[in-house]
PDB file of N, CA, C and O in Angstrom:
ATOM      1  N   UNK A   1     -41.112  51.126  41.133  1.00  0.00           N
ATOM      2  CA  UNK A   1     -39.823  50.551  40.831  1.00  0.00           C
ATOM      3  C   UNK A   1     -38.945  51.662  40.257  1.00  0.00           C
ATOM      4  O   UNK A   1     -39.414  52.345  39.348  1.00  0.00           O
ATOM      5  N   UNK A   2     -37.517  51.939  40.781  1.00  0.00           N
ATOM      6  CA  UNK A   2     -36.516  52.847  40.225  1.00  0.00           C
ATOM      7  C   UNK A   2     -35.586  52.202  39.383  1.00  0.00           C
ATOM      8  O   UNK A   2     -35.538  50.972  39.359  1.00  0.00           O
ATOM      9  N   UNK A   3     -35.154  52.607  38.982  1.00  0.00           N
ATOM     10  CA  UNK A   3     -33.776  52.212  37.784  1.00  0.00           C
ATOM     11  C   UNK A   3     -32.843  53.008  38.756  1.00  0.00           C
ATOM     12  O   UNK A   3     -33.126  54.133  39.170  1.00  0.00           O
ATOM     13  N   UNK A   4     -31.711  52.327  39.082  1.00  0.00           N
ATOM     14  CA  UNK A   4     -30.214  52.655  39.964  1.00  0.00           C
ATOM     15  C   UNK A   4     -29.416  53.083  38.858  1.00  0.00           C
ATOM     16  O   UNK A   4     -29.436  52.966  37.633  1.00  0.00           O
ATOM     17  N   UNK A   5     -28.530  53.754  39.953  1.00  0.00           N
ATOM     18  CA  UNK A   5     -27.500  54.824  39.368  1.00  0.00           C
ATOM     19  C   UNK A   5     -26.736  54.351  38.464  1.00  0.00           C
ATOM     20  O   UNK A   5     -26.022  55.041  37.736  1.00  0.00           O
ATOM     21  N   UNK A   6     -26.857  52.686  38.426  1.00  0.00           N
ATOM     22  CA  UNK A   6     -26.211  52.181  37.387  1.00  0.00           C
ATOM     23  C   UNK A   6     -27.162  51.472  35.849  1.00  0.00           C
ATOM     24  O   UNK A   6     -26.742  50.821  34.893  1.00  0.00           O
ATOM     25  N   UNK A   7     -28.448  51.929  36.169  1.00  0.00           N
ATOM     26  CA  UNK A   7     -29.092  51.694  34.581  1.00  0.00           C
ATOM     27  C   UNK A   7     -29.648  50.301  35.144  1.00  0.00           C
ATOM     28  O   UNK A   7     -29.612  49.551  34.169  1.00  0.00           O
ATOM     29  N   UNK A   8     -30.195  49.517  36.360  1.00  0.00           N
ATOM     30  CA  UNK A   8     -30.452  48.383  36.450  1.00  0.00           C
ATOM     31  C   UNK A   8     -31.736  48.451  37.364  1.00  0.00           C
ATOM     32  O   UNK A   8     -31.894  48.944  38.481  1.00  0.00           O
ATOM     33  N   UNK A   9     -32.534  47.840  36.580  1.00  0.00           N
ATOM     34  CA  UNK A   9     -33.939  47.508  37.156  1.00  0.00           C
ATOM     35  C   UNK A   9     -33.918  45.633  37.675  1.00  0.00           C
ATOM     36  O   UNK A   9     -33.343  44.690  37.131  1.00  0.00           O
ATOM     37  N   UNK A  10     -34.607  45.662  38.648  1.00  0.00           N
ATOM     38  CA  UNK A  10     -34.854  44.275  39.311  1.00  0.00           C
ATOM     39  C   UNK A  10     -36.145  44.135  38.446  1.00  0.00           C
ATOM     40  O   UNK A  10     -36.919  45.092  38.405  1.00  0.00           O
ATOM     41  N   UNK A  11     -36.445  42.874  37.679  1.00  0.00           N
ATOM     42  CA  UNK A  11     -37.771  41.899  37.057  1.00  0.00           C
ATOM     43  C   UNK A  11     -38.182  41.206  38.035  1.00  0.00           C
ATOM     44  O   UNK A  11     -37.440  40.284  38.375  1.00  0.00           O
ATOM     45  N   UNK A  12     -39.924  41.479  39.071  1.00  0.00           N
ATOM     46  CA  UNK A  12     -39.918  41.185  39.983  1.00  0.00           C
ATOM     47  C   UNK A  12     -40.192  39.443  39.797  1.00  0.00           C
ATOM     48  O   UNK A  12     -40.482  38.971  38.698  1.00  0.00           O
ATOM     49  N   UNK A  13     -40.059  38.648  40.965  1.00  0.00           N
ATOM     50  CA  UNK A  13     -39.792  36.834  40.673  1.00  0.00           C
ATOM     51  C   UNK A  13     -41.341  36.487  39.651  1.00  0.00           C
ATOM     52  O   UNK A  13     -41.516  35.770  38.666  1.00  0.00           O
ATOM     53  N   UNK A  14     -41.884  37.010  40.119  1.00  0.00           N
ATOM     54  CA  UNK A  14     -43.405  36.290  39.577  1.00  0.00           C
ATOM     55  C   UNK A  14     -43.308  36.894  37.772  1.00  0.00           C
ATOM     56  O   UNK A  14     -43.952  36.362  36.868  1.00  0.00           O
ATOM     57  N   UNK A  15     -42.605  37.776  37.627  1.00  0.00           N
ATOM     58  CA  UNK A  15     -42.609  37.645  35.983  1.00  0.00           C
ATOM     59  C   UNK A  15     -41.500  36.767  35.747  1.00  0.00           C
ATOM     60  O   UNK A  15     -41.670  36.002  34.798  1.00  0.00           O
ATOM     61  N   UNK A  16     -40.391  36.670  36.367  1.00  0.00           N
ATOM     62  CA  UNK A  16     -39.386  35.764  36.102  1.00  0.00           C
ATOM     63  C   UNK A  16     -40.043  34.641  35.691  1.00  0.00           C
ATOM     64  O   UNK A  16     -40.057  33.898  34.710  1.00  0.00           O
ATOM     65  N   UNK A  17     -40.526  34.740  36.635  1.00  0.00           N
ATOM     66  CA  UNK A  17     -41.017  32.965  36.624  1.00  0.00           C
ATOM     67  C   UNK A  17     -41.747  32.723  35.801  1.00  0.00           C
ATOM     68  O   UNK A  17     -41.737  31.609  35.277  1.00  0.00           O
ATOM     69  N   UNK A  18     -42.741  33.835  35.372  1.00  0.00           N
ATOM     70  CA  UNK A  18     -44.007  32.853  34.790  1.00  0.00           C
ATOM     71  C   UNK A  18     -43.571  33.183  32.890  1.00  0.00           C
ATOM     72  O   UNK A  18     -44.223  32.779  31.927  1.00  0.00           O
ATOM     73  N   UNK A  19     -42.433  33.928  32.865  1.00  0.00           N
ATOM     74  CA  UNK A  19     -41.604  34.051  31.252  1.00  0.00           C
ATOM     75  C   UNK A  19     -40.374  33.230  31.134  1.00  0.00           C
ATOM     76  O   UNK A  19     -39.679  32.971  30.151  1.00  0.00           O
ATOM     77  N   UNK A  20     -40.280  32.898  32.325  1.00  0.00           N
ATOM     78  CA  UNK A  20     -39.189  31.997  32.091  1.00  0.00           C
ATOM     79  C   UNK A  20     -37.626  32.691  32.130  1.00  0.00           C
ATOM     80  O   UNK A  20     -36.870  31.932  31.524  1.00  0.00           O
ATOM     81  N   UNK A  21     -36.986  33.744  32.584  1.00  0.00           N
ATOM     82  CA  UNK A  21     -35.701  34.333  32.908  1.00  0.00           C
ATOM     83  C   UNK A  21     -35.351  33.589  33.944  1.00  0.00           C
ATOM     84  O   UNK A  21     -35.924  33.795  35.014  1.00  0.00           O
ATOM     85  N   UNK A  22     -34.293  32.524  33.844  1.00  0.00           N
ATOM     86  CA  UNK A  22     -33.327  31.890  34.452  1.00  0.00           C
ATOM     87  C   UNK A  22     -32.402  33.017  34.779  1.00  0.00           C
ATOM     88  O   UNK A  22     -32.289  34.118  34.241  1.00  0.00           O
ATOM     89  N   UNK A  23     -31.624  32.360  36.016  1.00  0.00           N
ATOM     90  CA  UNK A  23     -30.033  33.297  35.800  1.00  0.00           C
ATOM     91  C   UNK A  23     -29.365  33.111  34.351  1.00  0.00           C
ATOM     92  O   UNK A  23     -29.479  31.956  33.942  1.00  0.00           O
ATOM     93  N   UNK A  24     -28.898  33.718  33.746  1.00  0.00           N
ATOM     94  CA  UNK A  24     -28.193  33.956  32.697  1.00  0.00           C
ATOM     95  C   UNK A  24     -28.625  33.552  31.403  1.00  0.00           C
ATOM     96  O   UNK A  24     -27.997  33.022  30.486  1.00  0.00           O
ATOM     97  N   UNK A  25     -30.354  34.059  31.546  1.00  0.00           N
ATOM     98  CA  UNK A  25     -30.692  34.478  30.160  1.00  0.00           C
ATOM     99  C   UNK A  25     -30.325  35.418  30.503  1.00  0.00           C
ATOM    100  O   UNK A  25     -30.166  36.026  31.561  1.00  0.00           O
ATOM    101  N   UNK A  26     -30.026  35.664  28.401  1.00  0.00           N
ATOM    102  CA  UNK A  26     -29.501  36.660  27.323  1.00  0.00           C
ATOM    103  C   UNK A  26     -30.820  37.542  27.369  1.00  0.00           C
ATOM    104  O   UNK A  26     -31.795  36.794  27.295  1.00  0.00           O
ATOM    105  N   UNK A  27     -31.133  38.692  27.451  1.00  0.00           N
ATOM    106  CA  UNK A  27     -32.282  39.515  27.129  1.00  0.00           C
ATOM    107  C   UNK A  27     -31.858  40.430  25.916  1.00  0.00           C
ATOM    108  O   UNK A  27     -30.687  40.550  25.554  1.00  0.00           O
ATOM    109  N   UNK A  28     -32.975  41.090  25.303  1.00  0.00           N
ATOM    110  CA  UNK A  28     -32.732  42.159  24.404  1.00  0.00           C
ATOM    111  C   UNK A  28     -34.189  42.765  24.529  1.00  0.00           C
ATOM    112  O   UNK A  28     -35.322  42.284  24.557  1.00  0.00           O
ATOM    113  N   UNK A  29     -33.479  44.440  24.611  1.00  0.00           N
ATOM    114  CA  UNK A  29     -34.347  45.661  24.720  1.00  0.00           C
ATOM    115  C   UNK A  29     -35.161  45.709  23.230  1.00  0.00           C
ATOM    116  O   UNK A  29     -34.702  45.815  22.092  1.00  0.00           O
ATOM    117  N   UNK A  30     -36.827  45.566  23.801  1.00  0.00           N
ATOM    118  CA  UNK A  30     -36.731  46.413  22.354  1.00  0.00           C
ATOM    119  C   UNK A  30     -38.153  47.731  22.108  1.00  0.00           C
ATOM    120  O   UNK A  30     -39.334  47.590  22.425  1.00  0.00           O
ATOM    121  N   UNK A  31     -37.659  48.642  21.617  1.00  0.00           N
ATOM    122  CA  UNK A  31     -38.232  50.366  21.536  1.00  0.00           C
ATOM    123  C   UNK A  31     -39.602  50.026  21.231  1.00  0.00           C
ATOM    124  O   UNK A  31     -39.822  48.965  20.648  1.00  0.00           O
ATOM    125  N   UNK A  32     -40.210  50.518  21.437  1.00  0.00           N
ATOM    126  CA  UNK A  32     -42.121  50.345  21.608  1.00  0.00           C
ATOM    127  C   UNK A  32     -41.969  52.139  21.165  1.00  0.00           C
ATOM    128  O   UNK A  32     -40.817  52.573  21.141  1.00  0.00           O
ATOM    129  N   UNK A  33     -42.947  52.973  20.881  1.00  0.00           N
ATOM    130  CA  UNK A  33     -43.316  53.637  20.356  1.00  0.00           C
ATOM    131  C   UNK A  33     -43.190  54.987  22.019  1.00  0.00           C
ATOM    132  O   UNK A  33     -42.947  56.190  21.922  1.00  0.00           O
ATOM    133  N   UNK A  34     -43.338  54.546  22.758  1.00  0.00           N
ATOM    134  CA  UNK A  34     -43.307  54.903  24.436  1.00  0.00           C
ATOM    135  C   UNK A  34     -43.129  54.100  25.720  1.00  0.00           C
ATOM    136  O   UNK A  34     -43.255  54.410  26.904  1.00  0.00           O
ATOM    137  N   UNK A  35     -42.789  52.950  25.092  1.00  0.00           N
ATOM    138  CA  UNK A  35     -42.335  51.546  26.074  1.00  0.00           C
ATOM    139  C   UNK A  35     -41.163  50.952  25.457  1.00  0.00           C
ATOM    140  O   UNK A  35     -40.754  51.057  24.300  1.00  0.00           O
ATOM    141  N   UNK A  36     -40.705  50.317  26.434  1.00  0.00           N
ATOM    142  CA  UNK A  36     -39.606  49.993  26.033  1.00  0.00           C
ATOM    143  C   UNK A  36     -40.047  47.905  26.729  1.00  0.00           C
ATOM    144  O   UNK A  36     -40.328  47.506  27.859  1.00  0.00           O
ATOM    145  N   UNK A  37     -39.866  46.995  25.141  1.00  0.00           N
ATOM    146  CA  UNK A  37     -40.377  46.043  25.787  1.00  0.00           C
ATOM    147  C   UNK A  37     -38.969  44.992  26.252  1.00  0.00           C
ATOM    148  O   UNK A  37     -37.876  45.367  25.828  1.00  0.00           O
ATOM    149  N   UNK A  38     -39.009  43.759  27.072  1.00  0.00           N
ATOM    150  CA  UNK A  38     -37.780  43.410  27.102  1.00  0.00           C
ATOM    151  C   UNK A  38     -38.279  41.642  27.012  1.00  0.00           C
ATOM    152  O   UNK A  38     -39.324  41.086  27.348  1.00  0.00           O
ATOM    153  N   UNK A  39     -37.380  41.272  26.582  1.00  0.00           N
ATOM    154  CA  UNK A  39     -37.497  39.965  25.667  1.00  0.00           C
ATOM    155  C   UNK A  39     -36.437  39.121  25.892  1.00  0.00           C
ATOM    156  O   UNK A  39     -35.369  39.604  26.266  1.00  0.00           O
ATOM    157  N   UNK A  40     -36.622  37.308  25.635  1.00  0.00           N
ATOM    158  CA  UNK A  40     -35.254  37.005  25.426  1.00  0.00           C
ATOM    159  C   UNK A  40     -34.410  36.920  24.053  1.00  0.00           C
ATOM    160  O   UNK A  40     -34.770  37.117  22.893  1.00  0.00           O
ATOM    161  N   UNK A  41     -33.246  36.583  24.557  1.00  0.00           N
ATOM    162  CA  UNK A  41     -32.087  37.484  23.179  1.00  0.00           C
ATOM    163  C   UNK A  41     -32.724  36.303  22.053  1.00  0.00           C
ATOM    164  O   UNK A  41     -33.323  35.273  22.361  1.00  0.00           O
ATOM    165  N   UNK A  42     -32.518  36.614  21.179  1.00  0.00           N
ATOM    166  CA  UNK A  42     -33.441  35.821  19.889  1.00  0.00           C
ATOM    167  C   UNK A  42     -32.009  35.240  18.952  1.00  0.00           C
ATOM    168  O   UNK A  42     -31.987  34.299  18.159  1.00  0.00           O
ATOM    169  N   UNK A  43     -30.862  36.161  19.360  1.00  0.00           N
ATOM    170  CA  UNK A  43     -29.745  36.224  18.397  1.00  0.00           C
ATOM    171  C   UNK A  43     -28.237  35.774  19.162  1.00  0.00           C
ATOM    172  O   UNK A  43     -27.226  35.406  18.563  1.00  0.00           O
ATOM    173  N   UNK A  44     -28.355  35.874  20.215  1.00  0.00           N
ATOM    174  CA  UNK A  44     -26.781  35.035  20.901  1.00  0.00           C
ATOM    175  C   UNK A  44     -26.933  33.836  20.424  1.00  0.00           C
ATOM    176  O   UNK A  44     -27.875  33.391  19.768  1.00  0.00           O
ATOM    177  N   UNK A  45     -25.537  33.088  20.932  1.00  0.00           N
ATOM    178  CA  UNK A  45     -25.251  31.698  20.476  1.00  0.00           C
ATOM    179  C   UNK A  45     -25.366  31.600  21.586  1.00  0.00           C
ATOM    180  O   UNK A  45     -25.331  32.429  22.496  1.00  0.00           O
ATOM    181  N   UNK A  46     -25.586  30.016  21.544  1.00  0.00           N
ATOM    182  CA  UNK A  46     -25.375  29.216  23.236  1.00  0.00           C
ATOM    183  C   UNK A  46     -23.943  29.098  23.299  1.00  0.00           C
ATOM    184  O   UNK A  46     -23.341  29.041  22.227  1.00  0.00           O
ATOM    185  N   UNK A  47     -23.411  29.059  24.187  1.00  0.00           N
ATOM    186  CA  UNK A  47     -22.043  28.389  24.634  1.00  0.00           C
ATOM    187  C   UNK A  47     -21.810  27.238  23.989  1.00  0.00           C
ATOM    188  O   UNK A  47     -21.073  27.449  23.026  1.00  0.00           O
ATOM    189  N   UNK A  48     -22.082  26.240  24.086  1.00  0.00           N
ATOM    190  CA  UNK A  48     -21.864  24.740  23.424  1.00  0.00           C
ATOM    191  C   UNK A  48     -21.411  25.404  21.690  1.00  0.00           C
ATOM    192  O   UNK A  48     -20.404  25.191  21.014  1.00  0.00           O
ATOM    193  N   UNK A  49     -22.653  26.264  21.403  1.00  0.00           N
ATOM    194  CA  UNK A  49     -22.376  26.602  19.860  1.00  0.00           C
ATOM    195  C   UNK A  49     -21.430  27.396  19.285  1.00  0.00           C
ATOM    196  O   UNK A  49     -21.167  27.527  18.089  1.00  0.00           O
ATOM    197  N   UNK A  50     -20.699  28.172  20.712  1.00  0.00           N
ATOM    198  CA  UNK A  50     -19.880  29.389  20.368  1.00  0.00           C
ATOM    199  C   UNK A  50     -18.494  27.941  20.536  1.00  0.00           C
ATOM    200  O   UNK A  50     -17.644  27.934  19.646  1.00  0.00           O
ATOM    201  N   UNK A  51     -18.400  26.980  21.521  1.00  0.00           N
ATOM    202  CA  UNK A  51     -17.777  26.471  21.528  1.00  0.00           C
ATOM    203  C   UNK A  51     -17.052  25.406  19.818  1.00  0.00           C
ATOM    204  O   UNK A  51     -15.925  25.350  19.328  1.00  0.00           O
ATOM    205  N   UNK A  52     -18.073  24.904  19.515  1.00  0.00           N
ATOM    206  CA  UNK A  52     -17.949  24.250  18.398  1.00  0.00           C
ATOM    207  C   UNK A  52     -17.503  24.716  17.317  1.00  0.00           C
ATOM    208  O   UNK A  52     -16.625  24.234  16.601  1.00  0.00           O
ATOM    209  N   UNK A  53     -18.573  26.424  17.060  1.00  0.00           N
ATOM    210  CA  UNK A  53     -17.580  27.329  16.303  1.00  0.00           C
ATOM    211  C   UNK A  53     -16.110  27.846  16.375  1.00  0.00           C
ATOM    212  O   UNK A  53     -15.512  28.600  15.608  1.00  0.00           O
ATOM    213  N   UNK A  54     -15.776  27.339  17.304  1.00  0.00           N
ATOM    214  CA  UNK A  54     -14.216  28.151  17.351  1.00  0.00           C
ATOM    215  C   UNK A  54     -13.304  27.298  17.071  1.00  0.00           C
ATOM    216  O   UNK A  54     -12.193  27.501  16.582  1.00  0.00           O
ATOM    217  N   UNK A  55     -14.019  25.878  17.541  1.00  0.00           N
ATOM    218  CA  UNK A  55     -13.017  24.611  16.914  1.00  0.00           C
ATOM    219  C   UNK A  55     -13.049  24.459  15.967  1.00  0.00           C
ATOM    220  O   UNK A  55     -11.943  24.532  15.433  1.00  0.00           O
ATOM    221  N   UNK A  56     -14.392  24.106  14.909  1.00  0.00           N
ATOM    222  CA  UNK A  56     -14.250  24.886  13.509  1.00  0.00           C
ATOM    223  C   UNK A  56     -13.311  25.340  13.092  1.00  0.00           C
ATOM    224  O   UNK A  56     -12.526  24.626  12.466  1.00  0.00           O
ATOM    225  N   UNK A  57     -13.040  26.825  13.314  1.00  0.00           N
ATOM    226  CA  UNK A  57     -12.319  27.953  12.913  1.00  0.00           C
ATOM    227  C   UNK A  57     -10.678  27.530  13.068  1.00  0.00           C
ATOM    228  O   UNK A  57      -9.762  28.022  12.408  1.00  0.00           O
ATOM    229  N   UNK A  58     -10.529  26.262  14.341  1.00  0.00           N
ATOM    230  CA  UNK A  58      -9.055  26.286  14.864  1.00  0.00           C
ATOM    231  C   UNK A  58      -8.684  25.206  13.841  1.00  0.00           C
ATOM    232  O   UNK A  58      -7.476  24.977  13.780  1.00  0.00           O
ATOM    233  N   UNK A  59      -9.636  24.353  12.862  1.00  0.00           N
ATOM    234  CA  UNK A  59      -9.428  23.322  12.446  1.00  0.00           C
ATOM    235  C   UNK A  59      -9.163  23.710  10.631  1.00  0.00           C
ATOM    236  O   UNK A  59      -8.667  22.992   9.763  1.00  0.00           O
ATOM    237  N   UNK A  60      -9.525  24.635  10.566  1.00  0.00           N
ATOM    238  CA  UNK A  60      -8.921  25.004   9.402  1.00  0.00           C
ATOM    239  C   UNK A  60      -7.804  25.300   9.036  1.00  0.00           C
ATOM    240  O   UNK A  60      -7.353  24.958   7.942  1.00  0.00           O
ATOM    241  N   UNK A  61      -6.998  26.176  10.131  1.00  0.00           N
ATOM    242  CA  UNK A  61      -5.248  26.029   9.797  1.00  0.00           C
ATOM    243  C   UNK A  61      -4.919  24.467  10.119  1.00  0.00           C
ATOM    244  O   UNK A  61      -3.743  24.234  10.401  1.00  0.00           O
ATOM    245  N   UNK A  62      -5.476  23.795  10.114  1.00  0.00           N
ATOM    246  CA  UNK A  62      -4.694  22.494  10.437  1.00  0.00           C
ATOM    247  C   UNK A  62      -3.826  21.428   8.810  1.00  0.00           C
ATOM    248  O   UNK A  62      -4.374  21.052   7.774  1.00  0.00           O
ATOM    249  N   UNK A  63      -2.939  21.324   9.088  1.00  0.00           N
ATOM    250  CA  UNK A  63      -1.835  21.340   8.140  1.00  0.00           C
ATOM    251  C   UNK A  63      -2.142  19.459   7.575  1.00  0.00           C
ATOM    252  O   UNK A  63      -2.399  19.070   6.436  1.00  0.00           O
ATOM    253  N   UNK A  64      -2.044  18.929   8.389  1.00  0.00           N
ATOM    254  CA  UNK A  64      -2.393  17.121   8.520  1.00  0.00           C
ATOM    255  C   UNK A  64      -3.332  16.912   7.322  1.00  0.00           C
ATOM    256  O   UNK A  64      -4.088  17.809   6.951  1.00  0.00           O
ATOM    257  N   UNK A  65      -3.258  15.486   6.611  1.00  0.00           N
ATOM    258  CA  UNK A  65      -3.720  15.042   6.071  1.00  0.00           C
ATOM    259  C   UNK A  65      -4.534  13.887   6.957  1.00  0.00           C
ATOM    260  O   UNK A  65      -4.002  13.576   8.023  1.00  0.00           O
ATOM    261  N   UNK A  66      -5.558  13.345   6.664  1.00  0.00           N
ATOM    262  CA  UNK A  66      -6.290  12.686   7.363  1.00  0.00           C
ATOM    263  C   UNK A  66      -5.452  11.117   7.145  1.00  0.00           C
ATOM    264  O   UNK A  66      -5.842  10.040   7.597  1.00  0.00           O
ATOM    265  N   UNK A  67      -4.506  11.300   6.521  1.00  0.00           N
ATOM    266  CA  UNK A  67      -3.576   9.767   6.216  1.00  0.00           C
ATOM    267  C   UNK A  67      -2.523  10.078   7.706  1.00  0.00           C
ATOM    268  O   UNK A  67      -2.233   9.423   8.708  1.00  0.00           O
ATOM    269  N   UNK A  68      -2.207  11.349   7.212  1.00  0.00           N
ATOM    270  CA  UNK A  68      -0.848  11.512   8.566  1.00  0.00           C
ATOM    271  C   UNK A  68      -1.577  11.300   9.986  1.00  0.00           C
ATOM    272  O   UNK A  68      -1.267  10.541  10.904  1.00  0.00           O
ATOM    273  N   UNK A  69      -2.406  12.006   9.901  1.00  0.00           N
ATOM    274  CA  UNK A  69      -3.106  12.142  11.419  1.00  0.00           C
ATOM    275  C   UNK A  69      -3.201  10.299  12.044  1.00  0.00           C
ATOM    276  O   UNK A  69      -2.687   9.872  13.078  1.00  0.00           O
ATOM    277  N   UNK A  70      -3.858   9.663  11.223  1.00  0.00           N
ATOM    278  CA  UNK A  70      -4.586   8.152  11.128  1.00  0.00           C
ATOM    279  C   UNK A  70      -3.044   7.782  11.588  1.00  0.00           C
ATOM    280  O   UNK A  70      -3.086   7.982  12.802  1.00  0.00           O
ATOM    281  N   UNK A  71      -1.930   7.422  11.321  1.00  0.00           N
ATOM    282  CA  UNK A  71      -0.730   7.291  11.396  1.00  0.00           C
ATOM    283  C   UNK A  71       0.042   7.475  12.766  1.00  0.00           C
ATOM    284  O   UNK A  71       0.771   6.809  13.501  1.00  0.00           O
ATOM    285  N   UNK A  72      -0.616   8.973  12.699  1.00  0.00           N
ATOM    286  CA  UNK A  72       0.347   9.542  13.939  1.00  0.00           C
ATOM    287  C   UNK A  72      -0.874   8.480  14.823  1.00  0.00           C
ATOM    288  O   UNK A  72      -0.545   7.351  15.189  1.00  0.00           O
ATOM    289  N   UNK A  73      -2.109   8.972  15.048  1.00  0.00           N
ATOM    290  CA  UNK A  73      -2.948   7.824  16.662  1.00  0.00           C
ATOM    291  C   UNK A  73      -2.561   6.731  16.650  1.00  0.00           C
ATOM    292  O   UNK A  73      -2.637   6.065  17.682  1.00  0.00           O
ATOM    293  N   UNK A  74      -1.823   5.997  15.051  1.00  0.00           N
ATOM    294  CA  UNK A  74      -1.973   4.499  15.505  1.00  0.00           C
ATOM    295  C   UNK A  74      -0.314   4.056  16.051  1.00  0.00           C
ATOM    296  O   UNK A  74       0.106   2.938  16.348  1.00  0.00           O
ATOM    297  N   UNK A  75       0.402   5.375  16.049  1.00  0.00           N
ATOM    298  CA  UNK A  75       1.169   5.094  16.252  1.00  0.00           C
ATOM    299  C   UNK A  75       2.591   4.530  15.276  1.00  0.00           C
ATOM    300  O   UNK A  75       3.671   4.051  15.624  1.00  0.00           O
ATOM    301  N   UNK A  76       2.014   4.840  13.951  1.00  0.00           N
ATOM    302  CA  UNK A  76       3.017   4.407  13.100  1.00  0.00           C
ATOM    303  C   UNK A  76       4.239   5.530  12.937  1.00  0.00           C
ATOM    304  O   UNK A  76       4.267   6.653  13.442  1.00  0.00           O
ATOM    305  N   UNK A  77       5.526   4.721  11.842  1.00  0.00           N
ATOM    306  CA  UNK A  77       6.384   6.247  11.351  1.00  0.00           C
ATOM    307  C   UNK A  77       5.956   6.654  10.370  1.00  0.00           C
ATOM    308  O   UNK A  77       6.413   7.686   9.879  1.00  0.00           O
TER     309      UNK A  77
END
C-alpha cells in the first residue's frame, strides 16, 4: 500500500468493516513509538450537538422576557 501525492492512504473494506469506519467517521492519528495508530475521533461533536450548541449561544443575546415572548405567540398587544 502507497500513501499518494496527496498524504492519503485507502483502509482496505475488510478493516472498515470489521472496526466499524462508516463514510464520515471522524478519525484521529495517533504516534506509536514507530507506528502510527489510527482510531476513531474520541473528541468531535456530532452535528446534532454542534447544532444545539450554537442555538444555545444564539439564545443568549436574546433580549425577550419569557412574559413578552408568551404574548407575542398568543398573539396579544
Amino acid at each position: 500500500m502507497k500513501i499518494t501525492s496527496k498524504g492519503q492512504v485507502t483502509i482496505p473494506k475488510q478493516m472498515r468493516d470489521a472496526f466499524g469506519f462508516l463514510p464520515g467517521t471522524e478519525v484521529e492519528f495517533v504516534p506509536g513509538e514507530s507506528e502510527i495508530h489510527v482510531r476513531k475521533a474520541v473528541r468531535g461533536r456530532r452535528r446534532g450537538e454542534a447544532v444545539v450548541a450554537h442555538l444555545r449561544e444564539a439564545g443568549k443575546n436574546y433580549t425577550m422576557t419569557t412574559d413578552e415572548v408568551m404574548r407575542l405567540t398568543r398573539g396579544e398587544n
